[in-house]
N, C-alpha and C positions, 0 to 999 in steps of 0.2 A: 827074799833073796835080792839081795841089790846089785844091777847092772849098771856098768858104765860103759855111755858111750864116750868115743873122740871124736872130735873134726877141729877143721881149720888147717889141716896141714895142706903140703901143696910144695911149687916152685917157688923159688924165691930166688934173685942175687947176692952174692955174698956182700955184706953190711946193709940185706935189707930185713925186714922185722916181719910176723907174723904172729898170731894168737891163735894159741890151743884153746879146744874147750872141754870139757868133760862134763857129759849130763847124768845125771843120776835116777837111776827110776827105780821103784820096788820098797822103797826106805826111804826115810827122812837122812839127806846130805848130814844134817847137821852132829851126828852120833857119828861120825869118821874124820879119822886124819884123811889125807890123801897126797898122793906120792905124782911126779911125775917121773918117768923113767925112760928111756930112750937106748934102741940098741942098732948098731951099726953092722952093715954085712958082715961076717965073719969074726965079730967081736962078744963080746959078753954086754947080757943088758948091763945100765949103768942107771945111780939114782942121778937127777938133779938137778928137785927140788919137793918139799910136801911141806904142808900148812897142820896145826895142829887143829882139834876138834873142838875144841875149847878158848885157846884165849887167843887162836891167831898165829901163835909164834909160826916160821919159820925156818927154813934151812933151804942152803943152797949149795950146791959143788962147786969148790973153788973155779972152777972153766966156765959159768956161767955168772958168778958173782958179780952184782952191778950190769948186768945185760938182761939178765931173765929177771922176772916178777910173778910169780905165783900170787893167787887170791880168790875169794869164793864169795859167792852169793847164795847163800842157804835158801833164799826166798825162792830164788829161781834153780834149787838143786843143780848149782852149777860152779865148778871150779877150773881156772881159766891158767894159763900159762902164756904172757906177754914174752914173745924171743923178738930181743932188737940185737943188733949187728952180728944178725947169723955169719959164724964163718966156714970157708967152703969144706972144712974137716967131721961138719957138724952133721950133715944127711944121715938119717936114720928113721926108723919107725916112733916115734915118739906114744908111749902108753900112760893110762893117767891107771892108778889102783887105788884101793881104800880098806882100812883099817880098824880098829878102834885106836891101834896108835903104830901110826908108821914111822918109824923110826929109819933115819938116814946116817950111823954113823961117819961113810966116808962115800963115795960113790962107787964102792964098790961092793961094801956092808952094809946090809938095810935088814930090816927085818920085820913083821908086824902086820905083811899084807895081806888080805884075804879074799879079797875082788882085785881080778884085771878086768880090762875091758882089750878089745881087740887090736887099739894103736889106728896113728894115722901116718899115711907118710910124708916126712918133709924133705925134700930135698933144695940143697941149694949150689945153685950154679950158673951162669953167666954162658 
């Protein structure tokens, strides 16, 4: 059964940066996609961004695109989520999940996930 954990979240100002991490235990990382997701008070979770289990590829939701950097280190069953110029709209629980193939059609259609892990919380504010 594979568990993920998160950290790294925290306070932050808005347009300053922070990294997620997601560690994996129970299973080898490397046989999963993995999704980051993120849900704000009173809103629907939301994807955005997961790495594929095989060649890397990517996807991002356009509100993140060119800010956030998803990437993984299989050695260290670990898949990280680089957020630079967090903006003050963006606080929320942020969860990392995993797949055989997590698929992100939109940020609001995903599908493919089979592990969550419990989320960390990031808030950002001045």
């Amino acid at each position: 059964q594979l568990q993920l954990v998160e950290s790294g979240g925290g306070l932050v100002q808005p347009g300053g940066s922070l990294r997620l991490s997601c560690q994996a235990s129970g299973s080898a990382l490397d046989k999963y996609a993995i999704g980051w997701f993120r849900q704000a008070p009173g809103k629907e979770r939301e994807g955005v961004s997961c790495i594929s289990s095989n060649n890397g590829s990517t996807y991002y939701a356009d509100s993140v695109k060119g800010r956030f950097t998803i990437s993984r280190d299989n050695a260290k069953n670990t898949v990280y989520l680089q957020m630079n110029s967090l903006k003050p709209e963006e606080p929320a629980v942020y969860y990392c999940a995993a797949g055989p193939t997590v698929v992100m059609v939109t940020s609001k259609y995903y599908y493919g996930v089979d592990y969550w892990g419990k989320g960390t919380l990031v808030t950002v504010s001045s």
